[in-house]
C-alpha positions as CSV (number, residue, x, y, z in Angstrom):
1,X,-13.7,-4.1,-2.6
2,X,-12.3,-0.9,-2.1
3,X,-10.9,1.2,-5.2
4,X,-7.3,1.4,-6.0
5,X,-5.9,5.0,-7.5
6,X,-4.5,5.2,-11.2
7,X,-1.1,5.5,-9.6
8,X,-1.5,2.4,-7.2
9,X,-2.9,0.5,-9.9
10,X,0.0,1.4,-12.6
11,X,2.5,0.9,-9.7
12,X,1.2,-2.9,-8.6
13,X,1.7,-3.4,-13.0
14,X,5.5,-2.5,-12.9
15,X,6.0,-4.1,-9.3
16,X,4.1,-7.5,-9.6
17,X,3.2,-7.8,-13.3
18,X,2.6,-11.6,-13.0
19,X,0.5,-11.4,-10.1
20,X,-1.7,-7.8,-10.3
21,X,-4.5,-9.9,-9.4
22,X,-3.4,-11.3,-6.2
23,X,-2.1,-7.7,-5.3
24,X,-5.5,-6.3,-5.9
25,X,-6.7,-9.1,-3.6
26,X,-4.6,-8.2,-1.0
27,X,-6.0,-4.5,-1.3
28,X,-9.4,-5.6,-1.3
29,X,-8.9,-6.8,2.5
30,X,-9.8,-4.4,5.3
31,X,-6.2,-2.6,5.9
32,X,-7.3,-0.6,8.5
33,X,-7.8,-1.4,11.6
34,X,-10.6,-0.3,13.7
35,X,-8.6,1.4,16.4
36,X,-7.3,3.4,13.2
37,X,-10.0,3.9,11.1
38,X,-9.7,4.9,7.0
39,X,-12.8,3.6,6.2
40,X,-14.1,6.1,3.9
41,X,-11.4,7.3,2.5
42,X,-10.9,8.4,-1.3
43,X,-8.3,5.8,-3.9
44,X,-6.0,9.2,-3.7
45,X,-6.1,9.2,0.4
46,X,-5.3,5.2,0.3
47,X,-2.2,5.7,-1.3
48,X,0.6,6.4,1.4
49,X,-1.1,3.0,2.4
50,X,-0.9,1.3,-0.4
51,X,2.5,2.6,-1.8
52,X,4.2,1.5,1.8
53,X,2.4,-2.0,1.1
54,X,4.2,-2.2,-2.2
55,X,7.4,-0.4,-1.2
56,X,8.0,-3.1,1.6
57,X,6.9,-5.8,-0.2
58,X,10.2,-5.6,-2.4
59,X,8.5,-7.7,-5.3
60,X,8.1,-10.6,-3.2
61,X,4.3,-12.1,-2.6
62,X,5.8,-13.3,0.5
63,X,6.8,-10.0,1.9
64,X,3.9,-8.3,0.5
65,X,1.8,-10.4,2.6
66,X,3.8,-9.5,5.5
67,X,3.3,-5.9,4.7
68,X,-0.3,-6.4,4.9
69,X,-0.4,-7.8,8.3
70,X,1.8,-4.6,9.5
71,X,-1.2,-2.6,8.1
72,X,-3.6,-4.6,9.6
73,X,-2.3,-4.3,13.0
74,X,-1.6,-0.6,12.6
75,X,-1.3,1.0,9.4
76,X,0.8,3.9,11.1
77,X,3.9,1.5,11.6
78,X,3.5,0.4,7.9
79,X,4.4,3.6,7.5
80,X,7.0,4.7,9.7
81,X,8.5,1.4,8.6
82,X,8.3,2.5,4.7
83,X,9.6,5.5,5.8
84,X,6.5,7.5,4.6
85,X,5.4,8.5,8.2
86,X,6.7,11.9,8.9
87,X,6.6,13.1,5.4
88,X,3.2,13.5,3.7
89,X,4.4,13.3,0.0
90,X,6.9,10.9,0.6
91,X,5.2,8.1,-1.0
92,X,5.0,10.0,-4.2
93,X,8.5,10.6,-4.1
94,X,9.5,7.3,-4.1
95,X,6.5,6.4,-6.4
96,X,8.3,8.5,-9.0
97,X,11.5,6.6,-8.6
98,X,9.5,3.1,-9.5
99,X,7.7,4.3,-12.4
């Protein structure tokens, strides 16, 4: 299981509240792919990751898992798609904006 951040841990509590576990779950799965490798990388470094996850999942488990298969395939289009590609503080931003 790799570890969540205090932020992406407080953020899946106000997005999916009924369903944290499941969300956690999701996270747990290998999000990188091994052409693009994060393995190794801190809670605090998983978080553009994770945020986009959550941003496009739009509080639906549905689209959460589909947001999980962009990552899987390429986490660098999650991104882009989250629009926290070309802005490395983006995701906190829009974290801010949630919480």
């Amino acid at each position: 299981m790799s570890k969540l951040s205090r932020d992406t841990l407080r953020l899946i509590e106000v997005l999916y509240p009924d369903n944290r576990r499941f969300v956690r779950e999701i996270f747990e799965s290998n999000l990188c792919p091994e052409k693009v490798h994060c393995d190794g990388w801190s809670p605090e470094q998983m978080e553009r990751i994770h945020f986009a996850v959550l941003k496009l999942g739009q509080k639906s488990l549905e689209k959460l898992e589909q947001a999980k298969n962009v990552a899987q395939r390429d986490w660098r289009d999650l991104l882009m798609s989250a629009g926290f590609g070309e802005d490395l503080d983006a995701h906190r931003t829009w974290w801010k904006t949630v919480i």
